[in-house]
C-alpha positions in Angstrom: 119.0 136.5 111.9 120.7 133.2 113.1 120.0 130.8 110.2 118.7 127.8 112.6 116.6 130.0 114.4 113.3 128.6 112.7 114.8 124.8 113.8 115.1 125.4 117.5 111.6 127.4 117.1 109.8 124.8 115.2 108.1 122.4 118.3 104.8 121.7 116.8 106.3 117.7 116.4 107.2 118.1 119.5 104.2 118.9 121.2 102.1 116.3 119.4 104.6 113.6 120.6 104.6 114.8 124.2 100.4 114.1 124.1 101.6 110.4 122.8 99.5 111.1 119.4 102.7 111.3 117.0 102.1 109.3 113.8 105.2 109.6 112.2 108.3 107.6 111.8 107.2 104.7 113.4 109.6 101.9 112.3 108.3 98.6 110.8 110.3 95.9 112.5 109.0 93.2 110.1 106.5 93.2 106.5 104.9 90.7 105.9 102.0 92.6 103.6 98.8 93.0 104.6 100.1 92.7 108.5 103.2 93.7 109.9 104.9 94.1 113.2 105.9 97.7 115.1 106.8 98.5 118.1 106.5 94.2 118.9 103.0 94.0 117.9 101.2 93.0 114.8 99.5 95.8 113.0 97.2 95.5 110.2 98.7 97.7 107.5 96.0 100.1 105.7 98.2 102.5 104.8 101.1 100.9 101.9 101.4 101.7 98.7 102.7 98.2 98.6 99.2 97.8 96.2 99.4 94.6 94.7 101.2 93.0 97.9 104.9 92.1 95.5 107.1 93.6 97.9 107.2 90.2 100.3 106.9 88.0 96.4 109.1 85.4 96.8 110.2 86.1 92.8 111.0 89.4 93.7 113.0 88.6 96.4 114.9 85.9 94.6 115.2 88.6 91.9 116.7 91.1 93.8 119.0 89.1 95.3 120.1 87.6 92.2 121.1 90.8 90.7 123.3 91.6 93.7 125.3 88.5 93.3 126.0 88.8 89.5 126.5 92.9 89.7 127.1 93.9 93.4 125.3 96.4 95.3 126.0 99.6 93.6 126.4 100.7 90.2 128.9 103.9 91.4 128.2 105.8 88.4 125.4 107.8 86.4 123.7 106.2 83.6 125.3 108.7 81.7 129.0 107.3 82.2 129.6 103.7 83.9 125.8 103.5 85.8 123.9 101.4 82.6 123.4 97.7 83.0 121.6 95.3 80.8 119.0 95.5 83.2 118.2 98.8 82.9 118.2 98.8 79.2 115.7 95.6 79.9 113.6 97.4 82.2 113.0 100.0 79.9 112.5 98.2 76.8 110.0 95.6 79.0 108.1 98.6 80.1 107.7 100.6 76.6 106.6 97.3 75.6 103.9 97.1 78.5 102.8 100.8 78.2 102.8 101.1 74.1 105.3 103.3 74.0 108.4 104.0 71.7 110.7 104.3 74.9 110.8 104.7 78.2 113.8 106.4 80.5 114.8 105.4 84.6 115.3 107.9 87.1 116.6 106.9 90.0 113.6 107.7 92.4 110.2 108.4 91.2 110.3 111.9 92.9 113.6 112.7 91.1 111.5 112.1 87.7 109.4 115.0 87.9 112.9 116.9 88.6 114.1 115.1 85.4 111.5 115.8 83.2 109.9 119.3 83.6 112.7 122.0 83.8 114.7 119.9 81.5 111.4 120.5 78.9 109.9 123.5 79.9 113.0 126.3 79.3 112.8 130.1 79.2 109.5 131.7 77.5 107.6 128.4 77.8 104.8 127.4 80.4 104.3 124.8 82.7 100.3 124.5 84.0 99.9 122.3 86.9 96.8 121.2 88.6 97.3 122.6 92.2 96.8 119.5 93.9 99.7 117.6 92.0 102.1 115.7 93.8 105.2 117.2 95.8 107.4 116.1 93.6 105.7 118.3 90.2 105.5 120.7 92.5 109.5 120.8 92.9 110.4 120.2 89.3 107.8 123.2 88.2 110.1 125.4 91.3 112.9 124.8 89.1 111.8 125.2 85.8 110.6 129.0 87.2 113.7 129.6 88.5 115.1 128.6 84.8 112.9 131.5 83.6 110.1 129.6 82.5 106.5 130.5 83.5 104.4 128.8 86.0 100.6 128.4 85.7 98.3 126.8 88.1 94.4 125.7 88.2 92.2 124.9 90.6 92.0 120.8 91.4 90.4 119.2 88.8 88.7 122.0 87.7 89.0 122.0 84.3 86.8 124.9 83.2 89.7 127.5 85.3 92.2 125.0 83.4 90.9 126.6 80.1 90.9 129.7 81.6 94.5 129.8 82.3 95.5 128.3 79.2 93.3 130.8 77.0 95.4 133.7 78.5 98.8 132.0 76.9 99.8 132.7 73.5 98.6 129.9 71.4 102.2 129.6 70.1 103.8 129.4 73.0 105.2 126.0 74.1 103.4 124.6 77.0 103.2 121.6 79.3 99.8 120.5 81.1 101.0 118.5 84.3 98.6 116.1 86.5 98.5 113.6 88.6 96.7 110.5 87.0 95.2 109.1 90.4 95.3 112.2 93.1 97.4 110.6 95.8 95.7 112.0 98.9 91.9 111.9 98.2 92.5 109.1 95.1 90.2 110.7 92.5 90.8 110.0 88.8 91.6 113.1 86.7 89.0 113.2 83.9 91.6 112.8 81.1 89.3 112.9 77.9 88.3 116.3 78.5 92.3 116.8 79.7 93.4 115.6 76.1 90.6 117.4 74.6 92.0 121.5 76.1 95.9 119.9 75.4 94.9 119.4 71.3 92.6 123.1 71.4 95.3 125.5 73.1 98.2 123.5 71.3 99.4 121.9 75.1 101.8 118.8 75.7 100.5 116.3 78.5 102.6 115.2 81.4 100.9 112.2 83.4 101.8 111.3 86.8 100.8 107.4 86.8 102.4 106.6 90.4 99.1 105.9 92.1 97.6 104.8 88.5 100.2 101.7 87.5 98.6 98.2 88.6 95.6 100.0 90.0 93.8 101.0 87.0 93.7 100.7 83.3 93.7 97.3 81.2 96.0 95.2 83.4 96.8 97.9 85.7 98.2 100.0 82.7 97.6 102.9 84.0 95.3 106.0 83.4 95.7 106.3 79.9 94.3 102.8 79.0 91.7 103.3 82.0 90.2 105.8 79.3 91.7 104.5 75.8 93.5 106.9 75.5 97.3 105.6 74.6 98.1 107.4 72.0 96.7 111.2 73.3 99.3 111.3 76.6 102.6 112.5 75.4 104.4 111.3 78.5 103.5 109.7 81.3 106.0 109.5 84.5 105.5 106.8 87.4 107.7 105.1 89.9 108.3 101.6 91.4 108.1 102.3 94.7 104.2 101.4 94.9 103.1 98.4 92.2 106.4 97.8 91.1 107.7 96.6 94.9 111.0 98.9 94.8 112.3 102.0 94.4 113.2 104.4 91.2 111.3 106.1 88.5 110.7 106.1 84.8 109.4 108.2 81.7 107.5 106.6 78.9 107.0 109.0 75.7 108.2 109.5 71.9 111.8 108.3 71.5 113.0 111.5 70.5 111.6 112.9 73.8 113.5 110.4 75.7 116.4 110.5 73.7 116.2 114.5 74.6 116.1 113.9 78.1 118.7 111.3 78.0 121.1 113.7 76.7 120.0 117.1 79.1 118.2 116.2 82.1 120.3 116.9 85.3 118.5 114.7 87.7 119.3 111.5 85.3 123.2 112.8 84.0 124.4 113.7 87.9 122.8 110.6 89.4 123.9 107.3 90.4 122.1 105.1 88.5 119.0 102.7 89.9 120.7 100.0 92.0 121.3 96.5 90.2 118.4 95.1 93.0 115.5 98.1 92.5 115.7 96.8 88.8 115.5 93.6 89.2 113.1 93.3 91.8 110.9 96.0 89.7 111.4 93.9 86.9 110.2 90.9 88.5 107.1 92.8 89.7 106.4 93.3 86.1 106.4 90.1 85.0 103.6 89.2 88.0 101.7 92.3 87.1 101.7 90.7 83.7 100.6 87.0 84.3 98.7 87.5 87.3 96.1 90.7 86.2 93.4 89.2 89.0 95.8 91.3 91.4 94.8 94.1 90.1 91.1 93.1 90.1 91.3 91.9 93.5 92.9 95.1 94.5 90.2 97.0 93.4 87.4 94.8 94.9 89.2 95.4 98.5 89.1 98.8 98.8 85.5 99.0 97.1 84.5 96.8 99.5 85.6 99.3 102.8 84.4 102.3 100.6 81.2 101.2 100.4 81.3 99.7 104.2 82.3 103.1 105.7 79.9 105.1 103.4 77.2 103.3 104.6 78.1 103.5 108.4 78.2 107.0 107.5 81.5 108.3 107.1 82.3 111.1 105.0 84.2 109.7 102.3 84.7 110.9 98.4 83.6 108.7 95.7 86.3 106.6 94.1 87.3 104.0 92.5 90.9 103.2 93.3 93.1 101.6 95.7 92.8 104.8 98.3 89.9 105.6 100.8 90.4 108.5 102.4 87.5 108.9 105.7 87.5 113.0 106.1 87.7 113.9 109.8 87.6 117.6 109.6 90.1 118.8 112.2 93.8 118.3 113.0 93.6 117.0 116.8 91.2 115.0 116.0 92.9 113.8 113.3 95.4 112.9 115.6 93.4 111.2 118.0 91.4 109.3 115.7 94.9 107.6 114.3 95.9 106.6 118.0 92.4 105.5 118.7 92.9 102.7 115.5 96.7 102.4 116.1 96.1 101.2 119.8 93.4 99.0 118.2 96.0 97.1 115.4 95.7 99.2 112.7 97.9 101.8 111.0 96.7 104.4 108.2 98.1 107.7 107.3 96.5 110.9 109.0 96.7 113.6 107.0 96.7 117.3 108.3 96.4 120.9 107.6 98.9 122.3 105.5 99.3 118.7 104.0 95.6 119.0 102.9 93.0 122.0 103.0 91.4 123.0 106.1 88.0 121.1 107.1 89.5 118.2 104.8 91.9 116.4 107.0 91.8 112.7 106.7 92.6 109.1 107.7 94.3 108.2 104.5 93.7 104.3 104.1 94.5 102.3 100.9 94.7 98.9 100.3 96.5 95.9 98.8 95.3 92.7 96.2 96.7 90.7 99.2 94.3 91.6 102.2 92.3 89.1 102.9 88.7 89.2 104.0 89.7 89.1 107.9 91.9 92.2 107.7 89.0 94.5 105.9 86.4 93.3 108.5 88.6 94.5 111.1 89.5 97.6 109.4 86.1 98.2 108.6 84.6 97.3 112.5 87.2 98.8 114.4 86.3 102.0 112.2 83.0 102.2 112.8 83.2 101.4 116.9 85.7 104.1 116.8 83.9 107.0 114.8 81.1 106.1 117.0 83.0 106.9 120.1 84.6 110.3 118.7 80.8 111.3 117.3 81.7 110.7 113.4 79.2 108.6 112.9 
């Protein structure tokens, strides 16, 4: 069997971009937030993580370009050998500070930090147990720690009763590590960390949190998922990136300083890295800084996508209760999936359509989410265009 044979035979992209319905890969010629301009037009954005709008922040900017004069583009080296600034030793004190943690570790994307953190842990005769709707990148580091010999558990999405099912079936002195998502990033629901915590101290369970969707979104000044439910000092680690809040790109690890200090000193993804790029550090560590003197972003956030949550609930959309910065509207069906994201990307506005594998049969989406700066113009056009659409496909 010719190894490229499943390339050549693989047209399904192909076939959705010959019906003019392909959603992917359209470039953004210019961001300016809450609208930005592809393909020559102005688009209203409704589908960036960009959530509290710092990635156009003229301090971040200035930040970023900053670092590049005084260290260059490139730090050509791992953190482990000639890849560690000052500002990365800044970043990560700033950020223990912010999350009321001994210490905190970089990665150099947040998708590499799951990579980082859970073979590196969980070794031969221990288990990882995963909620089964966990992010792609959990997924991957939980691949590798099986393939390192160590056992892989999962439970049913936030199902916590088959959580304590699974975990009753694993010897009570085995070492294990519970793994979830803090804020699910397709459907945006809030794992229900006390009773989390609660099956983690009973069956004798670390806790791995996934804050990426969480950070500057919930918690006491966008802290995250563990504030959100006082819990600081019950999450063992918690994992997030800066690609969303944070208005760059890298990862990090907040935990016990002996964890860190562990991972610092065995983790693959970190030691055989180039280290986060002078500019991602800066910039993320200007981002901080706002997060932290400006917390009505994270308010305002909040407020914005409540505001098209309840709008489309009423018109009669299906759409999941939540509380976060994503709003998914369940469409049911891949093609019309597809048509229903032309439909609003003809009309100005771009959102992420979500299909089948990506999400479950019967569940596929327009995944919208929102940012602190949309304005009341944008949402009432999100929210109108929405509802004279669904009413043309038979939605609503």
């Amino acid at each position: 069997m010719d190894l490229f044979k499943k390339c050549y035979d693989f047209t399904r992209a192909d076939e959705i971009k010959a019906l003019g319905i392909y959603p992917y890969f359209r470039p953004i010629e210019e961001n300016e937030g809450p609208v930005v301009q592809i393909e020559g037009r102005k688009i209203v954005m409704a589908g960036s993580n960009n959530y509290l709008g710092l990635t156009a922040h003229p301090k971040v900017k200035e930040a970023a370009l900053k670092a590049i004069e005084k260290y260059g583009t490139g730090c050509s080296g791992s953190r482990y050998l000639t890849g560690t600034l000052d500002l990365h030793i800044e970043l990560e004190t700033r950020l223990a500070k912010f999350f009321g943690t001994e210490a905190v570790l970089l990665y150099s994307t947040g998708y590499q930090t799951a990579q980082g953190i859970i073979p590196t842990l969980v070794q031969r005769g221990e288990y990882v147990i995963s909620d089964k709707d966990n992010h792609a990148c959990i997924v991957a580091g939980q691949i590798m720690a099986k393939g390192a010999t160590a056992s892989l558990e999962r439970y049913k999405h936030m199902d916590l009763k088959d959580l304590e099912r699974v975990l009753s079936k694993i010897p009570l002195d085995a070492g294990k590590l519970i793994v979830s998502d803090g804020v699910f990033s397709t459907g945006g629901g809030i794992v229900d960390l006390p009773h989390l915590v609660s099956l983690a101290k009973k069956y004798n369970a670390k806790l791995l949190i996934d804050d990426a969707h969480s950070v500057g979104v919930i918690g006491k000044g966008g802290r995250g998922t563990a504030s959100e439910f006082n819990l600081e000092k019950e999450v063992d680690l918690t994992m997030g990136t800066f690609s969303k809040t944070f208005a760059s790109l890298g990862g990090f690890v907040a935990g016990p300083e002996r964890v860190i200090n562990y991972l610092k000193h065995h983790s693959p993804a970190l030691i055989f890295s180039a280290s986060p790029t002078p500019a991602s550090v800066a910039a993320a560590l200007a981002a901080l800084d706002i997060l932290e003197q400006e917390p009505w972003r994270v308010d305002k956030l909040i407020s914005n996508a409540n505001k098209v949550r309840k709008e489309l609930t009423e018109a009669g959309f299906n759409i999941p209760d939540g509380r976060t910065a994503i709003v998914p509207v369940i469409v049911g069906d891949d093609a019309l999936a597809f048509k229903m994201w032309r439909m609003l990307y003809d009309s100005g506005i771009f959102v992420n359509v979500f299909i089948s594998p990506g999400v479950p049969q019967g569940r596929q989406m327009m995944r919208t989410s929102y940012m602190s700066t949309h304005e009341d113009e944008h949402l009432d056009y999100i929210i109108d265009t929405f509802k004279k659409i669904g009413k043309e496909l038979g939605l609503i």
